[in-house]
py3Dmol code that shows the C-alpha trace and the ligand (Angstrom):
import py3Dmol

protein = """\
ATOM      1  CA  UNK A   1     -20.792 -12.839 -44.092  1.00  0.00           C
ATOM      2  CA  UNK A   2     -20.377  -9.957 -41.928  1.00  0.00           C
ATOM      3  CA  UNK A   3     -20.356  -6.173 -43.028  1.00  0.00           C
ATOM      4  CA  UNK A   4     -18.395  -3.807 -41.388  1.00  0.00           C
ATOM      5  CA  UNK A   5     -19.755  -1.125 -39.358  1.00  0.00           C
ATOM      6  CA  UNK A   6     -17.941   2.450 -39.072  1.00  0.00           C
ATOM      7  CA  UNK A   7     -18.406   5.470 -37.120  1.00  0.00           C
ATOM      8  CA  UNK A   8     -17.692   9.191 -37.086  1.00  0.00           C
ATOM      9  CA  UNK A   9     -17.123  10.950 -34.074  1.00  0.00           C
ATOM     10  CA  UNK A  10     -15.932  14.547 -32.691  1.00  0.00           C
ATOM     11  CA  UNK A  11     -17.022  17.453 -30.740  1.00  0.00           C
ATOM     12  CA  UNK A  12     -19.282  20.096 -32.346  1.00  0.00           C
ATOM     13  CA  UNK A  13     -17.484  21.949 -34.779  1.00  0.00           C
ATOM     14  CA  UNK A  14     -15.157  18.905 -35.939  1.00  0.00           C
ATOM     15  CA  UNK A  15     -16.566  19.308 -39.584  1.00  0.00           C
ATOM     16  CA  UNK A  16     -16.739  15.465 -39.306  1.00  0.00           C
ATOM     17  CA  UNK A  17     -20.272  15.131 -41.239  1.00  0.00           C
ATOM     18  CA  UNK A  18     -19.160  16.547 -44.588  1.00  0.00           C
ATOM     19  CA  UNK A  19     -16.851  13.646 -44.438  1.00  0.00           C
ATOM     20  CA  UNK A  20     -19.420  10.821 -43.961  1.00  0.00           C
ATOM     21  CA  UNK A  21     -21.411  10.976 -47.104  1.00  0.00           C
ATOM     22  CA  UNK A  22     -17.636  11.312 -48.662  1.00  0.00           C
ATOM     23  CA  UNK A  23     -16.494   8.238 -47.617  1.00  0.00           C
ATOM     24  CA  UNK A  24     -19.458   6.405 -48.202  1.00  0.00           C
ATOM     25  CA  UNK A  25     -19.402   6.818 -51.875  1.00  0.00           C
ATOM     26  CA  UNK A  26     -15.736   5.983 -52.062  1.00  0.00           C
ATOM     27  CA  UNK A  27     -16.531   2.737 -50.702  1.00  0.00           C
ATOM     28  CA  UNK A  28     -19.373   2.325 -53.082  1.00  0.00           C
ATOM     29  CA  UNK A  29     -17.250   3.206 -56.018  1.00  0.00           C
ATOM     30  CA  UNK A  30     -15.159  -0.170 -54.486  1.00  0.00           C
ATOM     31  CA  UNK A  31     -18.204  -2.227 -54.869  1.00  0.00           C
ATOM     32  CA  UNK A  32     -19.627  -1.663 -50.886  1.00  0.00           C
ATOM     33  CA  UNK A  33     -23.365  -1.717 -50.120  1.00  0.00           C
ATOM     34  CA  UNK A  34     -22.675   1.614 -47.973  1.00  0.00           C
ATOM     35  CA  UNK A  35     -25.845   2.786 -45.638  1.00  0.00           C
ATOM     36  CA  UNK A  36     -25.600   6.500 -44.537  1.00  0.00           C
ATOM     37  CA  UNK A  37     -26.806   7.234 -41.356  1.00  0.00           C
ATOM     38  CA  UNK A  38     -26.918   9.478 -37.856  1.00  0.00           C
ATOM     39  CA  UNK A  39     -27.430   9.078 -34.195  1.00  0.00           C
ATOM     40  CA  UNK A  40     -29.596  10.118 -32.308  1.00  0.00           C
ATOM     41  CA  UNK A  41     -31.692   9.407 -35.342  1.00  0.00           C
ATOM     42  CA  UNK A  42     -31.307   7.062 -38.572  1.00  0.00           C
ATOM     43  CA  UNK A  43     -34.936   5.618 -38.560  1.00  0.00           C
ATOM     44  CA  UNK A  44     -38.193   7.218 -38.298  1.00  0.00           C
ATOM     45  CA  UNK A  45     -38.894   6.997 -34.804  1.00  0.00           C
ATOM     46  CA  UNK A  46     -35.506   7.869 -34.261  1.00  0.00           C
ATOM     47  CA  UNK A  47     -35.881  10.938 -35.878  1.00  0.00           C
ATOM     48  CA  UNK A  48     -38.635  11.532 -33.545  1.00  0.00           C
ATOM     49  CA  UNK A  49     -36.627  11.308 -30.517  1.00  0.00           C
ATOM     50  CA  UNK A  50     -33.986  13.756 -32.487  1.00  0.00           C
ATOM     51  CA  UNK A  51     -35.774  16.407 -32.537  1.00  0.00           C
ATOM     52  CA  UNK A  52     -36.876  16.034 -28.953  1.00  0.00           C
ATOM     53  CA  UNK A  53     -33.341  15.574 -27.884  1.00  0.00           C
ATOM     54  CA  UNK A  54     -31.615  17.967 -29.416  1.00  0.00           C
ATOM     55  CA  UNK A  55     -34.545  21.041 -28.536  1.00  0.00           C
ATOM     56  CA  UNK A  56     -36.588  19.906 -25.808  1.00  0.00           C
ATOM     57  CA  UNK A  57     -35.127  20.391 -22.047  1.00  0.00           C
ATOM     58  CA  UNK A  58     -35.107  17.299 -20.176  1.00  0.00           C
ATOM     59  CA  UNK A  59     -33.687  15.249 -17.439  1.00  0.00           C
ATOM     60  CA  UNK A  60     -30.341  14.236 -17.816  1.00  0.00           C
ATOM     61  CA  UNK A  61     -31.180  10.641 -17.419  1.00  0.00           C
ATOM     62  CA  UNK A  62     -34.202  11.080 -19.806  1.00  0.00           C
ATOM     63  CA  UNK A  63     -31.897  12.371 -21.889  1.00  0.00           C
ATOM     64  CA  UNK A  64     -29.357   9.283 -21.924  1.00  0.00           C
ATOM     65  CA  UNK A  65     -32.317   6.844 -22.267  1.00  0.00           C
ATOM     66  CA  UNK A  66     -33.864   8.412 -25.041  1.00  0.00           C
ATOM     67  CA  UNK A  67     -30.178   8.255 -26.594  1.00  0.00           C
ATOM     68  CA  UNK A  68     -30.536   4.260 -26.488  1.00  0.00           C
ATOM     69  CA  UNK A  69     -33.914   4.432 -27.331  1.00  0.00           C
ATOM     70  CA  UNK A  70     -33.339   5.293 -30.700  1.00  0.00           C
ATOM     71  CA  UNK A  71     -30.167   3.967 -30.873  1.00  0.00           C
ATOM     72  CA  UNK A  72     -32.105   0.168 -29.791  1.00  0.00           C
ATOM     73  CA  UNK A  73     -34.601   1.211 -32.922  1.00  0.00           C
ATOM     74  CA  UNK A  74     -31.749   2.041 -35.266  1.00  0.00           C
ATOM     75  CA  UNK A  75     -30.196  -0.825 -34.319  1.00  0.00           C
ATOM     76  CA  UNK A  76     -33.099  -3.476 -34.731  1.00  0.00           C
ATOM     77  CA  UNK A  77     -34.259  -1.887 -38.100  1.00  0.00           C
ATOM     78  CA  UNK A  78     -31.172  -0.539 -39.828  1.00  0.00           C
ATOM     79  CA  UNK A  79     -27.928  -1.519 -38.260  1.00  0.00           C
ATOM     80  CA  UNK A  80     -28.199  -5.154 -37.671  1.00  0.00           C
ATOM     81  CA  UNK A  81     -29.974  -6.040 -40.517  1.00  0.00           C
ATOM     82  CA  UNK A  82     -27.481  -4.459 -42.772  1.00  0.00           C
ATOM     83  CA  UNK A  83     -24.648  -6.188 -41.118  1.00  0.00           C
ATOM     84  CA  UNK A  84     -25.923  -9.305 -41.751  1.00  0.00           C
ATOM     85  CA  UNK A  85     -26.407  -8.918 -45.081  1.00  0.00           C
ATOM     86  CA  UNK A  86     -22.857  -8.408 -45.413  1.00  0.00           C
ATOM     87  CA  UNK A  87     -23.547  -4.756 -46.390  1.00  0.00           C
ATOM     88  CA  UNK A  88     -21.792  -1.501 -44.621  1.00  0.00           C
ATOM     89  CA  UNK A  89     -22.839   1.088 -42.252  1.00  0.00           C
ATOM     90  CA  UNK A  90     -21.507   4.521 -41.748  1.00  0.00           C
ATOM     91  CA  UNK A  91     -22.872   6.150 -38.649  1.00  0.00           C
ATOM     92  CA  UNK A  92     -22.477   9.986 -38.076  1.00  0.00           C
ATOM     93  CA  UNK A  93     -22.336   9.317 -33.692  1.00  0.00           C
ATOM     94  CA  UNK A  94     -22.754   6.557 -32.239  1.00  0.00           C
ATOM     95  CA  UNK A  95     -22.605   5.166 -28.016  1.00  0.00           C
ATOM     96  CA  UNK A  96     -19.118   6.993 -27.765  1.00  0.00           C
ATOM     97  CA  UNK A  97     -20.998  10.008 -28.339  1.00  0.00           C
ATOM     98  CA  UNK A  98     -22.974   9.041 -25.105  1.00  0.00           C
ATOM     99  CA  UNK A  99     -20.003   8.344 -23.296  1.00  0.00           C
ATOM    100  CA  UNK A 100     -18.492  11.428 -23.654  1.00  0.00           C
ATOM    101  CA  UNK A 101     -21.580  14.324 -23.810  1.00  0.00           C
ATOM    102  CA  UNK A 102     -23.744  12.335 -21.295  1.00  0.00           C
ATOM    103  CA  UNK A 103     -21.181  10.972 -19.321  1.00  0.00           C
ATOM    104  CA  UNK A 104     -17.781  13.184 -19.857  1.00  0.00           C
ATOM    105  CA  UNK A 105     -19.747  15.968 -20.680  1.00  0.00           C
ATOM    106  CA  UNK A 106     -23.252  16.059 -18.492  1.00  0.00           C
ATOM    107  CA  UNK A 107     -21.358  13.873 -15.311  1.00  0.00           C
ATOM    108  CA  UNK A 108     -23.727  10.492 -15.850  1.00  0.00           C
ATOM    109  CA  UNK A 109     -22.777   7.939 -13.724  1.00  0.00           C
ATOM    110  CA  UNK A 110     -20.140   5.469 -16.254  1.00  0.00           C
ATOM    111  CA  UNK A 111     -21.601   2.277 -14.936  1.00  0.00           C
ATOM    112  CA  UNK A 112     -25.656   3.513 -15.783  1.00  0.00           C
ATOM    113  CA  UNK A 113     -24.012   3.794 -19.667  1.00  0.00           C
ATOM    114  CA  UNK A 114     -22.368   0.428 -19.524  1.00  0.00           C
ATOM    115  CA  UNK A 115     -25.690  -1.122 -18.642  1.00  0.00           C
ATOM    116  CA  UNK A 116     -27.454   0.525 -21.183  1.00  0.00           C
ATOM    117  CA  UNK A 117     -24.765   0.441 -23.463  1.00  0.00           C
ATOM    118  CA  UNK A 118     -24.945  -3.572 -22.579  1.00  0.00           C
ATOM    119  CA  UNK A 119     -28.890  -3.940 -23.184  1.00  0.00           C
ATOM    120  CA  UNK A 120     -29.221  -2.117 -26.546  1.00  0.00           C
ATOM    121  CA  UNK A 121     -26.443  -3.555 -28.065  1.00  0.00           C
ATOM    122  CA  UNK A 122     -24.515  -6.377 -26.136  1.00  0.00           C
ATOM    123  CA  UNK A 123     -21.077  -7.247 -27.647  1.00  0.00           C
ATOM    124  CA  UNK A 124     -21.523  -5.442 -30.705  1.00  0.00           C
ATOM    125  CA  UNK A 125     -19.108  -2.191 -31.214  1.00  0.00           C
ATOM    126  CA  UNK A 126     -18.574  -0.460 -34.379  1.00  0.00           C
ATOM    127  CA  UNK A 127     -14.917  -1.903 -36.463  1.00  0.00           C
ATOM    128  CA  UNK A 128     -13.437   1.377 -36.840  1.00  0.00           C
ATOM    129  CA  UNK A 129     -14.602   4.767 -35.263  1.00  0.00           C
ATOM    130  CA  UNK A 130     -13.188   7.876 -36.830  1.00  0.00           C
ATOM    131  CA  UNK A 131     -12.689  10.702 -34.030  1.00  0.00           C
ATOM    132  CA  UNK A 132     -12.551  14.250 -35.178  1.00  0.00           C
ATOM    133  CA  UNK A 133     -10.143  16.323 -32.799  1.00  0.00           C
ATOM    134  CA  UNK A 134      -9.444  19.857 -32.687  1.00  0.00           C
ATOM    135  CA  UNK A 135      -8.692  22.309 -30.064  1.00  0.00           C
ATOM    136  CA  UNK A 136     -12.468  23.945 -28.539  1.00  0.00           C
ATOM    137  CA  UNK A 137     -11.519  27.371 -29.918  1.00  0.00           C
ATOM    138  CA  UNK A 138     -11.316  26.435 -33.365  1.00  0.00           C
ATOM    139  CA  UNK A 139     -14.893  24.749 -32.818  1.00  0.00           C
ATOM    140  CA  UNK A 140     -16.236  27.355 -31.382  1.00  0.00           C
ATOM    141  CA  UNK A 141     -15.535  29.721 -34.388  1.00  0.00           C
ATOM    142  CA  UNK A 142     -16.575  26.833 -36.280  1.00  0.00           C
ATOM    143  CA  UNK A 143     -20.300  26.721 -34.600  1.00  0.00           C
ATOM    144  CA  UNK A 144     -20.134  30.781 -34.539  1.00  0.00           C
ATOM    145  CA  UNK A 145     -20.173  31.061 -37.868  1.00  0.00           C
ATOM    146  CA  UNK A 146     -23.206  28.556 -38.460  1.00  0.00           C
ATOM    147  CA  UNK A 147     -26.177  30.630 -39.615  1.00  0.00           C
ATOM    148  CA  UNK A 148     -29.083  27.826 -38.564  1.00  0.00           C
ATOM    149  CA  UNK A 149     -30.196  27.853 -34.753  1.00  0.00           C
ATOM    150  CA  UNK A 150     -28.355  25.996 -32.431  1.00  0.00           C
ATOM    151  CA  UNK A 151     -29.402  22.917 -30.873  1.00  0.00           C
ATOM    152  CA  UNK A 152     -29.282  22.457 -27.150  1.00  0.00           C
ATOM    153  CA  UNK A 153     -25.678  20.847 -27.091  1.00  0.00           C
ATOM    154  CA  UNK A 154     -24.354  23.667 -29.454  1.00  0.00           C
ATOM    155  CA  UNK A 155     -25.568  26.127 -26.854  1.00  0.00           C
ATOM    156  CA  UNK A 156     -23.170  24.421 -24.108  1.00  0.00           C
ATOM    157  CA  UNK A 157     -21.139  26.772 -22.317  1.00  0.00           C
ATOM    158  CA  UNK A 158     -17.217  26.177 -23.074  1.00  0.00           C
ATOM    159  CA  UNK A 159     -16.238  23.643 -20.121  1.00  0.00           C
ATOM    160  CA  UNK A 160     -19.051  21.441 -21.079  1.00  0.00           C
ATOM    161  CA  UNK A 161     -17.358  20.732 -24.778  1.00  0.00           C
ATOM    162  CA  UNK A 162     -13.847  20.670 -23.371  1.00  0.00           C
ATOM    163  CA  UNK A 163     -15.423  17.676 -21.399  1.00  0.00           C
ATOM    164  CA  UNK A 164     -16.885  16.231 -24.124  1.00  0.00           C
ATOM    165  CA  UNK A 165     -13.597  16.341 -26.228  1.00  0.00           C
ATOM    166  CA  UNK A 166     -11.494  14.786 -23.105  1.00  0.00           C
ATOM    167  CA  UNK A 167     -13.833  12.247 -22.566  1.00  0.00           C
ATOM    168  CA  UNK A 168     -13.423  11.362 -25.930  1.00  0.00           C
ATOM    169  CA  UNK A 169      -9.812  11.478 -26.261  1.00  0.00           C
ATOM    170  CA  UNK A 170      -9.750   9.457 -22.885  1.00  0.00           C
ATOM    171  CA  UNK A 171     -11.940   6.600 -24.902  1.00  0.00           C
ATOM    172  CA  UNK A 172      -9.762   6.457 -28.026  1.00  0.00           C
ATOM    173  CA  UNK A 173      -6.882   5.909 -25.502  1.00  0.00           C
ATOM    174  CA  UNK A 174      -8.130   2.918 -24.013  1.00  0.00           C
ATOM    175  CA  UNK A 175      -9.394   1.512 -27.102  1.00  0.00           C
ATOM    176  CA  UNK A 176      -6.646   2.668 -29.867  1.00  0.00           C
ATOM    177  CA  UNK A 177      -7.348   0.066 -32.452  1.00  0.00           C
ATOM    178  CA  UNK A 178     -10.847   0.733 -32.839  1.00  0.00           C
ATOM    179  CA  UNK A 179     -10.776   4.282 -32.260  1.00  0.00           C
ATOM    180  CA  UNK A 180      -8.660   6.583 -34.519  1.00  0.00           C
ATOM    181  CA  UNK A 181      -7.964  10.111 -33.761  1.00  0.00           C
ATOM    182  CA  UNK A 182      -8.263  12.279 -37.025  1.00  0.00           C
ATOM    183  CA  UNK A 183      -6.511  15.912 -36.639  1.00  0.00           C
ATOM    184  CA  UNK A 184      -9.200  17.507 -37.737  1.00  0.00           C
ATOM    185  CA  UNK A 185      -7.492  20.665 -38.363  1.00  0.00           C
ATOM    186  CA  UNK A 186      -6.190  19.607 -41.402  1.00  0.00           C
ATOM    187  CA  UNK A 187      -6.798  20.346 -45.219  1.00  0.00           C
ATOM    188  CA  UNK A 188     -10.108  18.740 -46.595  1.00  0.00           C
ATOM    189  CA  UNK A 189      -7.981  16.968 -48.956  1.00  0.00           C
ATOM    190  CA  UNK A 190      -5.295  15.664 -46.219  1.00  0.00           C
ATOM    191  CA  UNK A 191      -8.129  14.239 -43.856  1.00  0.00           C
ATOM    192  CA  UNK A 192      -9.591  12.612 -46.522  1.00  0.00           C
ATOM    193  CA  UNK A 193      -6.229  10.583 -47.882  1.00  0.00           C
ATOM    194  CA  UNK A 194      -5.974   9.777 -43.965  1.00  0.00           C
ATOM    195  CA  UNK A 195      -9.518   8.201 -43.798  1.00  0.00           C
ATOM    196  CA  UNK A 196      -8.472   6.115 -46.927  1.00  0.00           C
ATOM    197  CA  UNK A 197      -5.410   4.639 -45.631  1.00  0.00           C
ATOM    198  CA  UNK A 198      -7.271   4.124 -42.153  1.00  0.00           C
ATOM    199  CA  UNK A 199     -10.125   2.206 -43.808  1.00  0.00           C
ATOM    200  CA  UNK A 200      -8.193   0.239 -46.398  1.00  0.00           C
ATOM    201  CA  UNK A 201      -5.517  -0.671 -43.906  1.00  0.00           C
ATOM    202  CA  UNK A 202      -8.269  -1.712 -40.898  1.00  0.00           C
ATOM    203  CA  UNK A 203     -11.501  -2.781 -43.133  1.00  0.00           C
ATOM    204  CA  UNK A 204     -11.016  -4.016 -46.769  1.00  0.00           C
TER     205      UNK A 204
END
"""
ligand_1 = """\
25
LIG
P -24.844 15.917 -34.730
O -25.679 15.114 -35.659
O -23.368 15.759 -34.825
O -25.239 17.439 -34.864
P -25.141 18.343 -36.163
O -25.974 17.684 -37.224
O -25.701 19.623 -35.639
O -23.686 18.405 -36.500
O -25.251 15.531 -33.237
C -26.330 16.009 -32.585
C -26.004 16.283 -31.139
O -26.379 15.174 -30.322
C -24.533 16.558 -30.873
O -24.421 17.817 -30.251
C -24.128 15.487 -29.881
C -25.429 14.998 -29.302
N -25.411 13.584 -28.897
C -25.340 13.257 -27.552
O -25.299 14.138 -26.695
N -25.350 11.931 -27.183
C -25.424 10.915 -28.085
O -25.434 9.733 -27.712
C -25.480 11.272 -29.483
C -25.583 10.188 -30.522
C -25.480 12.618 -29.848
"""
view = py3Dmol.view(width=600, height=400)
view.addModel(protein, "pdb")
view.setStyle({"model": 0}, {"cartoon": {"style": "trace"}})
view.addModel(ligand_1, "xyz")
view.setStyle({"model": 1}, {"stick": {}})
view.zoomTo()
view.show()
């Protein structure tokens, strides 16, 4: 048996986090083994390489290696395992996030990420990823209002996220069954009854 893997997605600002723990428990309350967890991050070395990548300046190509570094760790120790116990995994960002800040966003080369992206984690893509959309002004306001210091992406001058959010929307176009776009400018309660009917429908 196979679990089912999910991921959340969006530019800064989306508000998609406060939707991932959500969910999670919903699909515990249907009887789910759900694991919570974050990219760049989700294990302890992983963590590590967080903190370094979201405060430290670096290369750009350090940068995208570290990305699968810890995504390679995640994988091995969290993700996989999980899976194959038949249990499921919600991921706050996952290699679409690399896509479209390292590659849309920062100008990587696309075929560098495809090799990496084939090396950490071969065939295996998440079932469903949930993309948070919402024009870069309402973001922006969004991250303005944040009272915590801002990480090195948050600090991105405006061009840089409106890369970021077409690189994204250009991925969910080419792959439209996997990758749902969630208007992310609706009500709490609306984006919520929307992530139900996308899960049940594609998942359970
Ligand atoms: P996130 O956890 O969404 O930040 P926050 O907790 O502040 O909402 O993501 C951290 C940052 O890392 C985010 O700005 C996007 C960036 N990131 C990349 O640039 N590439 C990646 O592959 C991943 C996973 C994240």
């Amino acid at each position: 048996m196979k679990g089912k893997f999910i991921t959340f997605e969006g530019i800064d600002g989306a508000g998609k986090s406060s939707h991932v723990e959500w969910l999670a428990e919903w699909l515990r309350e249907k009887g789910q083994i759900v694991h919570v967890t974050r990219e760049p991050g989700g294990t302890e070395l992983g963590e590590k390489l967080r903190e370094l990548l979201l405060h430290a300046p670096m290369h750009l190509e350090t940068e995208t290696l570290l990305m699968f570094t810890a995504r390679r760790e995640h994988l091995a120790r969290l993700i996989e395992p999980a899976l194959n116990r038949g249990e499921w995994v919600v991921c706050d960002r996952f290699s679409d996030a690399t896509y479209a800040y390292q590659g849309g966003g920062r100008g990587l080369d696309r075929a560098k990420l495809q090799q990496l992206e084939h090396w950490v984690h071969g065939s295996l893509q998440p079932d469903l990823t949930l993309l948070f959309d919402l024009p870069l002004d309402v973001a922006r306001e969004r991250i303005a209002l944040a009272s915590r210091m801002l990480d090195r992406f948050e600090q991105e001058r405006a061009d840089f996220h409106e890369r970021v959010r077409q690189a994204y929307l250009e991925r969910a176009h080419s792959a439209p069954m996997r990758i749902r776009v969630i208007n992310a400018q609706l009500s709490i309660e609306e984006i919520r009854k929307e992530l139900q009917h996308i899960v049940a429908t594609n998942c359970l």
